[in-house]
N, C-alpha and C positions, 0 to 999 in steps of 0.2 A: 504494500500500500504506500502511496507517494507523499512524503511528510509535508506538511507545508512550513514556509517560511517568510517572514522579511527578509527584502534585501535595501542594504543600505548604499548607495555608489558614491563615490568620492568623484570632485572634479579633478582634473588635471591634465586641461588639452589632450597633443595628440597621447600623448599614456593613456586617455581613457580606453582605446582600442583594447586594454589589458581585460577592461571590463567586459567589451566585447565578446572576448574572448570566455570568458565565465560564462556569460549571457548565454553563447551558443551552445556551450557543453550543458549547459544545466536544462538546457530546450531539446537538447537531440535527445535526452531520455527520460524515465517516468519517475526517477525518482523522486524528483521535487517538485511542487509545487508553488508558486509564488503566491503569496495571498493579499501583500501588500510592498511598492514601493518605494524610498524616499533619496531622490537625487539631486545631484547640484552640478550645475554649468556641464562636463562632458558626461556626466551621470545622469541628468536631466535628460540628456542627446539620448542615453541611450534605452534609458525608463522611456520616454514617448516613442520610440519604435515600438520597445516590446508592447507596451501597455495597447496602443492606438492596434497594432495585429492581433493581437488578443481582445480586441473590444470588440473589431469586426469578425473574428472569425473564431466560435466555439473550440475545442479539444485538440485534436493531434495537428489537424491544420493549421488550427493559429500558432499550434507552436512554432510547425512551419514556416508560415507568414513573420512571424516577431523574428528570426532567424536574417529572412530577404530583407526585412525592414534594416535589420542592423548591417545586413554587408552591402545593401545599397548608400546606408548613411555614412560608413568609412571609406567605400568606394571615390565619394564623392567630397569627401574631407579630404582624402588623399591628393585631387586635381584639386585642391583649393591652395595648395602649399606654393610658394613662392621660390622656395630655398633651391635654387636649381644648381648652383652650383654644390653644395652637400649631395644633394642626390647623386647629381655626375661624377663625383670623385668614389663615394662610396662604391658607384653601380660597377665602375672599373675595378676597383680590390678595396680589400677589408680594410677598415682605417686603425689600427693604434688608437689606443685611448688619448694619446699627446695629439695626433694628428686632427682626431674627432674634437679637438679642446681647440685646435688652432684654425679649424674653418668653421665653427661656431663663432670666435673670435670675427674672423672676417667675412660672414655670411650677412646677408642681411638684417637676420635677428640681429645680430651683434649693434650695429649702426639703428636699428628703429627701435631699440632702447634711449639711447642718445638722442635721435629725433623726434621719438613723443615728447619731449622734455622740453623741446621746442612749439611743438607742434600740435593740436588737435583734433580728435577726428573730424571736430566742429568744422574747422577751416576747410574741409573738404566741399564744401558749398551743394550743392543739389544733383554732386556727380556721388555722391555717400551711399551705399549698399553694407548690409551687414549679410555675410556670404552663408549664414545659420538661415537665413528666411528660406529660400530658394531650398533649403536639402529640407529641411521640415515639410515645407507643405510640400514637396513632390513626392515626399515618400508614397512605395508602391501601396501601402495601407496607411494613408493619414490618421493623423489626428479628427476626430471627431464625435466628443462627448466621452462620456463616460460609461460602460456599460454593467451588470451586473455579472458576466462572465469575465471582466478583466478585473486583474488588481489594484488594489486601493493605488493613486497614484499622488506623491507628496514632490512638489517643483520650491525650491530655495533661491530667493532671491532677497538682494541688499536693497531698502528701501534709501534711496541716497539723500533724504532730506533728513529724517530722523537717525541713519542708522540701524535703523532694528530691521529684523530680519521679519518675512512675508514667507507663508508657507500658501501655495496654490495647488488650491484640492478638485476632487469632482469637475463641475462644469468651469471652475477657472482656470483650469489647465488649457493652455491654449499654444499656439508658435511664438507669440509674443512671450506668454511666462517663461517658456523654455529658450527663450533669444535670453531674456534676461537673467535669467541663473547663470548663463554663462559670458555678460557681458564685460569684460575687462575693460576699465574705464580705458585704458591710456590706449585700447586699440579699437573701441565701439562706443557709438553717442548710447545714452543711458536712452533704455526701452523705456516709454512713458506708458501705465497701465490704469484705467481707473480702478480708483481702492473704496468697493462700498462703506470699507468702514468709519475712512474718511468723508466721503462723496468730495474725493478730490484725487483729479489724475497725479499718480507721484511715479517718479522716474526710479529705476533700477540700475543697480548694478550688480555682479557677476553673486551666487549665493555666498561663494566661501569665504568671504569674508566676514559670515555670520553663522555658516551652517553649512559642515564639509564633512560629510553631511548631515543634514538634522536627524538625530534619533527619536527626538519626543515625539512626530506624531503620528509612530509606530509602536507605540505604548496604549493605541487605541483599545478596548477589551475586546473590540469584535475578531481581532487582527490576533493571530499566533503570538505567542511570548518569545519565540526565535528569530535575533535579526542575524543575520550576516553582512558584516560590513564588508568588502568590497574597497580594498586600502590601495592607490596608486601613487602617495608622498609618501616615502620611508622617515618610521618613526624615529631611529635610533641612523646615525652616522658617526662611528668611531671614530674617524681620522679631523682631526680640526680644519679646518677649512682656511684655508693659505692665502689662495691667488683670489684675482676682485671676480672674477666670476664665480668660485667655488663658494664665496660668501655670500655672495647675490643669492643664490642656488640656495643656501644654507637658509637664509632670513625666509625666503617663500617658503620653503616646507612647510617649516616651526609657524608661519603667519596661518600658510591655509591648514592646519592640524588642528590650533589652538581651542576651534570648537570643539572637534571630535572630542579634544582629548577632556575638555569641561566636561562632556555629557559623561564619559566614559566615568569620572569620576566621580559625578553626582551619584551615576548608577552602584557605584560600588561601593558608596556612604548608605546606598539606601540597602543594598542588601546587609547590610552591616548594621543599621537598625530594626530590621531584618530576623537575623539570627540572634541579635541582643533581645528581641521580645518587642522592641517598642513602638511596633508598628502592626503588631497583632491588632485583628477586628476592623483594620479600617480597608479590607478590601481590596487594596493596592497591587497591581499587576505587576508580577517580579522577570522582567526580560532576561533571556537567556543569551548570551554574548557568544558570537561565533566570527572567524574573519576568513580570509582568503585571500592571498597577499603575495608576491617575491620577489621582499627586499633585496635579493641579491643583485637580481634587473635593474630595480630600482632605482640604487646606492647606486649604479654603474652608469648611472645616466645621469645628464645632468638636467635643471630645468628648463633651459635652453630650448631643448628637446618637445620639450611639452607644446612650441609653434612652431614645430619643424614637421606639417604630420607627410612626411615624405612615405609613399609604398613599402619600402623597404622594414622602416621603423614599424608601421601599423603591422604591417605581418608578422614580424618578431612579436610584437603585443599581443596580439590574437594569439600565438601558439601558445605563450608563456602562460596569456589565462585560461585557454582549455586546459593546460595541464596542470596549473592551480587547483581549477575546480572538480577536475579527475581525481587528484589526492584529498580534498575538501571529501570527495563522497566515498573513499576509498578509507578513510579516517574521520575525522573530525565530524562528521557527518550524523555517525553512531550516538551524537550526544544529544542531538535535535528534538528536544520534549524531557528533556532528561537534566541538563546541566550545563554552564557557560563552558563552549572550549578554549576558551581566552582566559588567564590567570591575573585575573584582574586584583584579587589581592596582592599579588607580587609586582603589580605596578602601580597598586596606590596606597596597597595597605587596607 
């Protein structure tokens, strides 16, 4: 019988393909079901594939479908890539990590750091396209509503006037929310959405700034106690970080983590009042903590990487998370209704 689960997706450009990769393995067979999901900016991307194929299309089909949805949507991320000289040098022979470090250095990314700085996507005048509108709504199963055979679907974005984060459910899922979970301010004009709760249009920017990704509201009762997060920022990096890029690299991780790692710890205060007694009788839904992750990829990349989504790179992605999620159900899998496979007291106490 097929357990069900949360899943949680981390953003993190072209690395989200890692997720893809999970996404496809956990679709080509019956073990799992997904019952609810909650993503931010490339996590977003790839929750509205699955979700939008699965809304249109019942059982073994949709899972089919949420499959095409995702290798149409990296297909197409991959021609959105710029970096043509990385790719040429790659496609000829394998780079050296020094070598991958010094045409990074003088690739484009390198210099449209330096020119956002200058520069806004504002000044782009009425020639401005954000290149996420076009892969959303053509996907081969759009987006469209919500249905009772697809998974609860939770979209994270940064409300850029206050700061606080916006969670977009149900019928407010849309291409606009999902533009906005992933909008990096310093390469996309902030998605303007209206907010009933204000009754006023407020502007977004990218989730993880607030929620990478949000766990709370997959704490729903209706929704499984199992989430599986879905990690593409490596948590831990032994080696101190030297040169200006490896620092750069270093500050985005620890930035876009810092929710995770809040919720993570809230979680594990609460099972700790918990098993003290002190939260007996008030009914409180206790989440089972599971991940799917490899850091060794990770570490090994820099975040550079993450707008470079060149062919090459996304395919490396995609295998590394099928085979993530292969060992996820091959292990870790076993504890799904049973117990967190994350040792959350040994990293928070």
């Amino acid at each position: 019988m097929a357990k069900k689960i949360n899943l949680a997706l981390q953003g993190g450009g072209a690395h989200g393909a890692f997720a893809w990769g999970v996404l496809d393995r956990l679709l080509e067979g019956d073990e799992i079901n997904i019952a609810g999901i909650s993503g931010t900016s490339a996590g977003a991307l790839n929750g509205a594939a699955v979700t939008a194929a699965l809304s249109a299309i019942p059982g073994r089909a949709g899972r089919e479908a949420a499959r095409e949805n995702l290798d149409y949507v990296w297909s197409q991320v991959g021609q959105v890539s710029d970096n043509r000289m990385v790719r040429w040098m790659t496609s000829m022979v394998p780079m050296p990590r020094g070598m991958q470090r010094w045409a990074e250095m003088v690739s484009p990314v390198a210099w449209l750091e330096g020119f956002s700085r200058i520069f806004s996507p504002y000044d782009s005048g009425p020639f401005y396209t954000n290149p996420l509108s076009a892969i959303i709504r053509e996907m081969p199963h759009p987006l469209d509503g919500h249905h009772a055979t697809a998974p609860e679907f939770f979209v994270t974005a940064t409300n850029v006037r206050t700061g606080r984060v916006r969670i977009f459910s149900g019928d407010e899922v849309s291409p606009e929310a999902v533009m906005a979970s992933g909008c990096l301010p310093t390469l996309f004009r902030a998605v303007e959405i209206d907010d009933p709760a204000t009754g006023q249009r407020e502007a977004y920017w990218d989730g993880g700034y607030s929620g990478n990704p949000a766990l709370f509201p997959l704490f729903d009762r209706r929704l499984p106690a199992d989430i599986v997060i879905v990690t593409i920022n490596p948590m831990v990096r032994e080696a101190v970080p030297r040169t200006p890029v490896e620092i750069q690299d270093r500050i985005n991780e620890i930035s876009f983590n810092s929710s995770l790692l809040r919720e993570l710890r809230a979680i594990q205060f609460m099972k700790r009042l918990e098993r003290e007694g002190r939260l007996s009788g008030r009914g409180m839904k206790e989440p089972l903590i599971h991940m799917i992750s490899d850091d060794n990829l990770m570490t090994s990349l820099g975040t550079r990487t993450k707008v470079m989504p060149r062919p090459g790179l996304l395919a490396q992605m995609k295998a590394a998370g099928r085979d993530a999620a292969q060992a996820f159900l091959e292990g870790d899998a076993q504890n799904i209704g049973k117990a967190d496979s994350v040792d959350l007291p040994r990293l928070y106490g």
